[in-house]
N, C-alpha and C positions, 0 to 999 in steps of 0.2 A: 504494500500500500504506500511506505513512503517509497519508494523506487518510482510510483506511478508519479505523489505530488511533485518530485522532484523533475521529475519529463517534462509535463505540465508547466513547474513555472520557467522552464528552461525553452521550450517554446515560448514561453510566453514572452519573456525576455528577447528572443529572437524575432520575434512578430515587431516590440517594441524597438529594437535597436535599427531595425529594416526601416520600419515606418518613420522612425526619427531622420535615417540616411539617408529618405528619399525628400524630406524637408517641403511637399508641397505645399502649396500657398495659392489660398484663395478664400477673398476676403468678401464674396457676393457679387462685385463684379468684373475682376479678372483670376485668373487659375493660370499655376504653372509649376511646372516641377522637372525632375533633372530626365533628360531623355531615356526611351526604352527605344530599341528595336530588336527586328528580327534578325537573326543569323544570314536570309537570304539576303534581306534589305543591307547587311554592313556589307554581304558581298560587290553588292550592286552599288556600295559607297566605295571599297575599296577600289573597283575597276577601274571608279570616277576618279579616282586619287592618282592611280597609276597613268591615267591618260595625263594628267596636268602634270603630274612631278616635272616631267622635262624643259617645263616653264618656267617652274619657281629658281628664283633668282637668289640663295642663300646669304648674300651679299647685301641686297635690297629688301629682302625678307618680304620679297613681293613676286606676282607672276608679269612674268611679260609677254609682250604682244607684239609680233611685229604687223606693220603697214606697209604696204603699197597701193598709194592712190589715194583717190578723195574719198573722206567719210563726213557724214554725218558730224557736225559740234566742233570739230576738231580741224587746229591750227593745221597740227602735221599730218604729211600726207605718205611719207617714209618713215622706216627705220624701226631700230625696237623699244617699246615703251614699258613701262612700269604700270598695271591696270590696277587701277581701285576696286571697282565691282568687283571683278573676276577673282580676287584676290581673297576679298572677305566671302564669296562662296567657298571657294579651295578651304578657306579656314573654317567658316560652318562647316564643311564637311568632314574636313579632318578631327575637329573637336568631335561631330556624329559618332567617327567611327569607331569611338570608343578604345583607341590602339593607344598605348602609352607612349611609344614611339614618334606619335605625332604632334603629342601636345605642345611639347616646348613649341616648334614651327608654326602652329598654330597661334601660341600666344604673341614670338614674334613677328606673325605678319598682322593681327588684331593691332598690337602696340604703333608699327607702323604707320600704317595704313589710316589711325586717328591722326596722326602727326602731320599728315597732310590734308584734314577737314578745313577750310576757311573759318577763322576762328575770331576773326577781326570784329568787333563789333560794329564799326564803322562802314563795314563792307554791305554793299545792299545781296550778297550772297553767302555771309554768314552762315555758318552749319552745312554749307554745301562741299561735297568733294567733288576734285575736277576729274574728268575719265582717267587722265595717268600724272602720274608725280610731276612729270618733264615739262608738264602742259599747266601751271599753275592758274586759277581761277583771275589772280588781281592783274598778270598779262594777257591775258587770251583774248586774240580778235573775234574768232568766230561767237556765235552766242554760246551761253553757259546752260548748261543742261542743267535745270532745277530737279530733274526727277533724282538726280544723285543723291540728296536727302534724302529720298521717298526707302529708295533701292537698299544700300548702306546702312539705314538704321532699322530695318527687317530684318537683317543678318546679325547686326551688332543685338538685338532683343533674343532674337533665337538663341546665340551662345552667353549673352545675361542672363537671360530664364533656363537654360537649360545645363549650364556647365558653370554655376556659378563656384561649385565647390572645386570646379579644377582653376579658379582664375587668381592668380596675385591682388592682395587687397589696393595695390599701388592701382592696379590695370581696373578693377572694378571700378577707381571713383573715376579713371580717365574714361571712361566705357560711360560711364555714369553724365559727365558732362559734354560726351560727342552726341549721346541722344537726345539730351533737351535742349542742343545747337540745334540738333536736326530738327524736331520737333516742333521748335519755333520755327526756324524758315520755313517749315510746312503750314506751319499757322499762319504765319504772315503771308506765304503766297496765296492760300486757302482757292485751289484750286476750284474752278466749278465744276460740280456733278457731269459735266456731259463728258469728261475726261475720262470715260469708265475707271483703266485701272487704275490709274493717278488719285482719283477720286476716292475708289475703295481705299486703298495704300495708303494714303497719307492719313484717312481716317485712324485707320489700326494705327500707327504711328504713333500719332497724337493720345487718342485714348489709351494707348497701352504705355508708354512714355509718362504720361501726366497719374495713371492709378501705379505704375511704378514707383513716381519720385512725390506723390503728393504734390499735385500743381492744379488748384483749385481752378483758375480761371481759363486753364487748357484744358480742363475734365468737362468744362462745360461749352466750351467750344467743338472737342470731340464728340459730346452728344448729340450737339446740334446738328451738327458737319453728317453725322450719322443718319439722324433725322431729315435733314434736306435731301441727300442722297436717297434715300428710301423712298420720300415724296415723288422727287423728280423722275423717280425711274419707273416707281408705280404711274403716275401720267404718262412717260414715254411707253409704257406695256414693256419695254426693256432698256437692255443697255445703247447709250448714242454709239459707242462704239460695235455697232452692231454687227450680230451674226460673224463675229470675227474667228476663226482659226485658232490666230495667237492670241488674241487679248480676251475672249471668251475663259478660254481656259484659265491664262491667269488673273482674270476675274474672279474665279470658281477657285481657286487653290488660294486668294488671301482672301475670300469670304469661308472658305476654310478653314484658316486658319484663326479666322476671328472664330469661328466656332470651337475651337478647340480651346483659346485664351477669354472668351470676354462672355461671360456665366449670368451676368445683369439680366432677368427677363424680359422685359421689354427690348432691348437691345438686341435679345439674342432672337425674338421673335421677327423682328427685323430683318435679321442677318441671314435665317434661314426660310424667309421670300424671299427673298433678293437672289438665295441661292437655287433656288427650285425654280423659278423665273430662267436663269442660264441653263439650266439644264434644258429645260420646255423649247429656248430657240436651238440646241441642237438637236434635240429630237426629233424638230418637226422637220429641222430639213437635213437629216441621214438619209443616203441613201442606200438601200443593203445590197442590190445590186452589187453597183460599182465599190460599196466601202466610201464611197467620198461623203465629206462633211460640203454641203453645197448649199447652193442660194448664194445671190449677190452680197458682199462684204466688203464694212469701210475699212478693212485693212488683215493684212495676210500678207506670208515670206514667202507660200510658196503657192502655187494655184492646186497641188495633187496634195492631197492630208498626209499627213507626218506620220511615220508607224508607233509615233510612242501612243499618239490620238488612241489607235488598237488596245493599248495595255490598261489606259483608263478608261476605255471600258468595259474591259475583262474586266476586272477590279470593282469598280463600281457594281456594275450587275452580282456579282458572285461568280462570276466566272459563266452567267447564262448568254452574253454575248461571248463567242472566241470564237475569231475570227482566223486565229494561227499564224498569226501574221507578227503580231505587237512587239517592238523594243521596247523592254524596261525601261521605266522614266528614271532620271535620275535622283529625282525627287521623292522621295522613299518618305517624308512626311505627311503627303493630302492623303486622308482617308476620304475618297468621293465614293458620293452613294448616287445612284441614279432610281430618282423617285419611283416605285410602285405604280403608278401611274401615267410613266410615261413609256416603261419599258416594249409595247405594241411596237411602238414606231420603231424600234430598232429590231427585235424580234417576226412578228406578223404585219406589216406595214398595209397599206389600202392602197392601190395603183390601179389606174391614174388619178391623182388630186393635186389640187391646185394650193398652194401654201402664198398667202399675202400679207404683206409685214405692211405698219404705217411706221417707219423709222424716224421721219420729224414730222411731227404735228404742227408745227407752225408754219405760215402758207410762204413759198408753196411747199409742199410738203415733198415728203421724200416717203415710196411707198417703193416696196418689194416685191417682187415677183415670182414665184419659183414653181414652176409644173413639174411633176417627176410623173416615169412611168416605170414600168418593167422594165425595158431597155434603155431609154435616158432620161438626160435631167436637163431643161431649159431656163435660167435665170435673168434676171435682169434688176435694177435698179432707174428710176423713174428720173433721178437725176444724179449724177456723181461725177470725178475726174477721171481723168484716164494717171492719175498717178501709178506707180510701179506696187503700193502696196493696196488697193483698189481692186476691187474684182466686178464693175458693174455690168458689165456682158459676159456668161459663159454657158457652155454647155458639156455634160460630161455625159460617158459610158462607160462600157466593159465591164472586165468582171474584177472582183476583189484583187486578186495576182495581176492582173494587168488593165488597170484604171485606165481612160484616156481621156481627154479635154478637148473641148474648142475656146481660146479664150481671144479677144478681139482687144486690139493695145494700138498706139499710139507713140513711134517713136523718133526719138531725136538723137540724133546720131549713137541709135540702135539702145539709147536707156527713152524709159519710159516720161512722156513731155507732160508734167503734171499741168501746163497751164491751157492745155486741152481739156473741155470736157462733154459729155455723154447726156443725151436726154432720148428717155425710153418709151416705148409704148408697148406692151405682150398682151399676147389672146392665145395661152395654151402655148402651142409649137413655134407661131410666130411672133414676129420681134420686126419694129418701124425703130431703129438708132438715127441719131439727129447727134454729131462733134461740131459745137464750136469754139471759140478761142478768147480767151482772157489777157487781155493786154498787161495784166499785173501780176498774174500767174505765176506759179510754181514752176521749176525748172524739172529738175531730179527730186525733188523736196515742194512740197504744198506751200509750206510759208520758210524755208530757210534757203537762200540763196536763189530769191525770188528773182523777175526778169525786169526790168526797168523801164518806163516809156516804151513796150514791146518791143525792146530791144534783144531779139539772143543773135550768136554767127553759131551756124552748123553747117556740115559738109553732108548731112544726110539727114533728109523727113519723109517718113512710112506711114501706110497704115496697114497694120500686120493681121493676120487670120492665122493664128497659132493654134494648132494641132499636137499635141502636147502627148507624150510616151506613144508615138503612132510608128508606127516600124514601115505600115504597106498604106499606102494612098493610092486612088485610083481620081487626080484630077486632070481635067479638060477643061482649059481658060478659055472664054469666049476671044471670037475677034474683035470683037468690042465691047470695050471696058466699063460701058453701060447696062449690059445683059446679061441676061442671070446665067448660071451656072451651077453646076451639082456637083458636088465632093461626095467619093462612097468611100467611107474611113473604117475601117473594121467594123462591118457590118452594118453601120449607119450611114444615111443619108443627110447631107447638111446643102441645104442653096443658098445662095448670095447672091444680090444684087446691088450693088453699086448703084444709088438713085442719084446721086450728085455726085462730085466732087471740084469743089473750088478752093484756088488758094492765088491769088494774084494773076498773075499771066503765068503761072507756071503748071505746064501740063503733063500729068503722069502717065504709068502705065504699068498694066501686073504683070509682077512675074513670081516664077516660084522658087523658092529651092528648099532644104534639110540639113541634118548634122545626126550623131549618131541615135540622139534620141526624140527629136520634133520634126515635124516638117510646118512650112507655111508658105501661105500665100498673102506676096505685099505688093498694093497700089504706090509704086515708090514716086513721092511727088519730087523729090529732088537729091540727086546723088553725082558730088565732084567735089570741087574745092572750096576747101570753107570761104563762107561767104557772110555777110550781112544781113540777116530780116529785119524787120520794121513793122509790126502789125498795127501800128498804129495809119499806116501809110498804106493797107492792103482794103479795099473794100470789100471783098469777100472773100470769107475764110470759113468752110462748111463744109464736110463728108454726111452724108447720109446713107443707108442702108437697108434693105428686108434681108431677113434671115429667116428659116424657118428648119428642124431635125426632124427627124421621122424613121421611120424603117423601112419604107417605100417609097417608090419617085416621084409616084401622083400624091403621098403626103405630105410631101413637100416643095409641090413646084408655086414659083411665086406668077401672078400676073396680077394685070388691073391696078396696079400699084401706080399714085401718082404724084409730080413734084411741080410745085407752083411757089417762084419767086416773085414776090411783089412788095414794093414799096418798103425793100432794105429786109424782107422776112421771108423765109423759106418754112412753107407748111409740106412734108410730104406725109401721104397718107397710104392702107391697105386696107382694103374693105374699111373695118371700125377702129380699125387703129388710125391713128394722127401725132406726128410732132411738129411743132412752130419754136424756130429760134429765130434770133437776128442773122445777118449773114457777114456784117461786121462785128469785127470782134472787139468787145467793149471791155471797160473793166469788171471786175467781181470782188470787190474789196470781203477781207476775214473779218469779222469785227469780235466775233469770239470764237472759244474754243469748240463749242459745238458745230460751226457751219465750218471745222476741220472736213465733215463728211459730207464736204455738198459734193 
C-alpha cells in the first residue's frame, strides 16, 4: 500500500514538474506556451534547415541572397546581400527544431538581425527593417517597404512565445523593444482593411504585442483594427485581395494563427468568420478536374497552383481530399481545417455552374466571373490590369498530372505592362475583353516605378494568348488578323477573334511560337529598337476580343460579333454581351489601397 502512495505522489510530482516546464500563459485573451511538434513535422523542418545552411553567412550571422536584376523596393540590382526576413524565418525554424545544435545560430542571427530594425525615433520608418543590412532604410532611394514590420515581428513573437526558456535574459528585453518598435509603426501606418494580408498581420501584431507588454492604448486600437477588419470584409462578402492563390492562403494561416494565440470570445468569434469566409472563396472555385485553384485573381506568382496548395488540403480535410500529388509545406504550424460544409465542392462538385463574385461594391464595381465544367474552366474579371500578378482572363483544363491554361497578358518588352488594363463581359463559354491604357500607369509594378506623362521606351509591345504546360497545339492563324480562328489544345477547343486592335499608326500582326513548356500566340504590335512612346500623344490605344472554350467547334465558333467606334468610345458587342471604353488612353489615378485591384 505505501509502495502504491509513493507511485502516486511520484506521478504526481511529475505531472506537476511537466506542467510547470511547459509555463503556458493565458490570461483570457491571449495563450501561449513553448512549442510541441511532430517527429514528421521536425523532419520536414530539418530538410528546411538543410536547404538554407549554404546561405547563412557565420560571419554576418545572417542568410544571404544574391541579385541579378531589378527587384521590387530595392536600390541594388546585383550582388550578394544580407536578408532580414529570410533570416528571422531560418531562425524561427531552427529554434522549431528543437536541435541543441542550432540554438546558439539561432540566437545569433535573432541578436543580429534586431540591430538593424530602424530605431530612430525621428525616422518616419521607425520599427521598420530594411530587406538587407547593405540596403539601410535612412539611404534608400527606392520606397521602403513598410510590411517589414508586419513580417519581422511575426517571427520575432513566434520565438518570444514559444522558446522563451531557451533565450538570454539580455536578448528577451532586446526582442522585447524591437516588437513595440514594430508595433507602433504598425499602428501609426494603420493600414486599411482592403490590404487583406497586411491588414490581418498587423492586426495580430498589435494585439499580441500590446496583451504581451501591457500597452493599454494599442490593446485598444488592436481591437478596433480587429473590428473594422471584420466589418469591412463582412460588406465586401470577402477579402479585396480577392480569390488570390498567395494571399488567400496566407490570409488563412495568420487568421490561424490568431486562432491559436488570441482566446478573447468575441475576438475569436471574429477570427473564425473571417476564416470560414476564405475557405468558402476556394471552394467554390476548385476545380477537381484539373486540380487548379481558378477564377479570376487580384494577384498570384504563378497562373498553375502550387503542389504544396495539395498538402493543405490533404490536411485540412483529414486526408478525405488526396490528390497524391502534394509537397509538404514548410510551415508545419497552421493546423487548417476545411469547414464540414464546404467539403462537396472539393469532393462531389455540381458541373456545369456558374460561380459570380461582387469583389468591389462601390460603382463601378468589380464583379467575377467563373463557369466551370467537366472539362474546363472559363474566368474572367469585369475590370482589372493586365499586371504580371493579375489573372483577369483565363481558362484552364486537363487533368490533375497534367493541368493546362489559356491565360491572355499584355507585354512590354516581354514582362507584363501593368498600365494596360482589361474590361470584361462572360455569358458561360464566352468572353467580349475590351485593353485600354493608363497614361499614369504601372510599369512592371501597379504603383512602384510608375510611367510618367505616358512616357515609357521599349523595343517590344505584344498581346500574348499563353497556353500554358501545353506540349501538342494544333493552331491555324487566319490571313487576317481580324478573323477568328480555332486552337485544339489537348482536347479542347478555344476561338479568338481579334475585334480591334489600335495603337497609333502602328500596325501589327500574329505570329506564333513555344519553348519547352508553353506555347503562344502574339498580335506583336511592335518589335526592333528601342524607341520612345508617348501615350499621351496616341489617340487610340485599344485591343479588343471574343473568346469562347468548349469541347467542340460548333461550341465554340464566334460570329455576329460587333465593333462600333464613335465619338472617342469603342462599344464592341456578342449577342448580350457589351464592352465600352475610351479609345484614348486617359489617366487612372490610385487614391487608395483598395483600387490596388482595379
Amino acid at each position: 500500500m505505501k509502495r502504491k502512495s509513493n507511485a502516486i505522489c511520484l506521478l504526481l510530482m511529475l505531472v506537476v514538474t511537466a506542467c510547470a516546464g511547459r509555463k503556458e500563459y493565458n490570461d483570457g485573451y491571449i495563450k501561449y506556451g513553448p512549442l510541441e511538434i511532430s517527429q514528421t513535422d521536425k523532419e520536414i523542418l530539418l530538410e528546411k534547415i538543410r536547404e538554407c545552411d549554404p546561405k547563412y553567412d557565420p560571419e554576418g550571422c545572417m542568410l544571404t541572397q544574391v541579385l541579378n536584376g531589378w527587384n521590387y523596393h530595392t536600390d541594388a540590382q546585383s550582388g550578394t546581400y544580407h536578408d532580414t526576413r529570410a533570416s528571422l524565418f531560418y531562425a524561427v525554424d531552427l529554434f522549431d527544431s528543437q536541435e541543441p545544435q542550432y540554438e546558439q545560430r539561432a540566437i545569433d542571427i535573432v541578436d543580429k538581425v534586431i540591430s538593424v530594425q530602424d530605431t530612430d525615433p525621428n525616422s518616419p520608418s521607425c520599427g521598420v527593417w530594411p530587406y538587407f543590412e547593405e540596403e539601410p532604410l535612412a539611404t534608400k532611394k527606392t520606397p521602403i517597404d513598410y510590411n517589414w514590420a508586419d513580417f519581422n515581428a511575426v517571427c520575432l513573437l513566434d520565438i518570444y512565445m514559444e522558446h522563451q526558456d531557451r533565450l538570454p535574459a539580455e536578448l528577451q528585453e532586446k526582442m522585447k523593444n524591437a516588437l513595440i518598435l514594430a508595433a507602433r509603426s504598425v499602428q501609426k501606418r494603420d493600414c486599411e482593411p482592403g490590404y487583406t494580408n497586411i491588414a490581418i498581420m498587423g492586426t495580430y501584431v498589435t494585439y499580441m504585442v500590446s496583451h504581451l507588454f501591457d500597452l493599454p492604448e494599442m490593446k485598444k486600437y488592436a481591437n478596433e483594427r480587429l473590428y473594422t477588419f471584420y466589418q469591412y470584409t463582412q460588406e465586401q462578402k470577402g477579402f479585396t485581395e480577392y480569390n488570390s492563390p498567395t494571399y488567400t492562403i496566407v490570409a488563412l494561416d495568420e487568421l490561424n494563427r490568431m486562432q491559436r494565440h488570441i482566446v478573447e470570445p468575441e475576438a475569436k468569434r471574429m477570427i473564425d468568420e473571417l476564416y470560414e469566409m476564405g475557405w468558402e472563396m476556394i471552394a467554390r472555385h476548385y476545380h477537381k478536374p484539373s486540380g487548379q485553384w481558378v477564377g479570376p485573381n487580384s494577384r498570384s506568382y504563378s497562373t498553375l497552383t502550387d503542389a504544396s496548395f495539395y498538402d493543405i488540403l490533404k490536411k485540412a480535410s483529414d486526408g478525405k481530399i488526396d490528390l497524391g500529388c502534394g509537397k509538404p509545406r514548410a510551415d508545419v504550424k497552421s493546423t487548417h481545417h476545411i469547414p464540414e460544409h464546404l467539403l462537396p465542392y472539393f469532393l462531389e462538385p455540381e458541373y456545369p455552374r456558374t460561380e459570380i463574385d461582387v469583389f468591389e461594391y462601390n460603382e463601378p464595381q468589380i464583379k467575377g466571373y467563373t463557369y466551370l465544367t467537366d472539362e474546363y474552366v472559363l474566368s474572367t474579371a469585369s475590370r482589372s490590369s493586365m499586371w504580371n500578378q493579375r489573372r483577369p482572363l483565363t481558362a484552364y483544363w486537363g487533368t490533375v498530372d497534367w493541368p493546362h491554361y489559356l491565360q491572355v497578358r499584355f507585354l512590354h518588352d516581354f514582362f507584363d505592362f501593368s498600365t494596360v488594363y482589361m474590361h470584361t463581359q462572360q455569358q458561360q463559354n464566352k468572353v467580349v475583353a475590351v485593353m485600354d491604357f493608363g497614361t499614369d500607369g504601372g510599369d512592371k509594378h501597379i504603383t512602384i516605378g510608375r510611367i510618367e506623362e505616358g512616357k515609357f521606351k521599349a523595343s517590344d509591345l505584344r498581346l500574348r494568348f499563353e497556353l500554358g504546360n501545353c506540349r501538342e497545339t494544333c493552331i491555324q492563324l487566319p490571313s487576317c488578323d481580324n478573323d477568328a480562328f480555332t486552337l485544339e489544345v489537348e482536347g479542347v477547343q478555344i476561338a479568338i477573334q481579334l475585334l480591334e486592335a489600335r495603337f497609333g499608326s502602328w500596325k501589327g500582326h500574329l505570329e506564333q511560337g513555344k519553348d519547352e513548356k508553353n506555347a503562344w500566340i502574339d498580335y506583336v504590335i511592335y518589335a526592333g529598337e528601342e524607341k520612345d512612346f508617348d501615350l499621351t500623344k496616341i489617340d487610340q490605344a485599344v485591343y479588343a476580343l471574343a473568346l469562347s472554350v468548349g469541347s467542340k467547334v460548333d461550341e465554340v465558333a464566334i460570329k455576329d460579333t460587333k465593333s462600333i467606334l464613335s465619338e472617342g468610345m469603342l462599344q464592341v458587342s456578342w449577342g448580350r454581351l457589351s464592352v465600352e471604353v475610351p479609345v484614348k488612353p486617359t489617366e487612372k489615378p490610385i487614391k487608395s489601397v483598395s483600387q490596388w485591384f482595379y
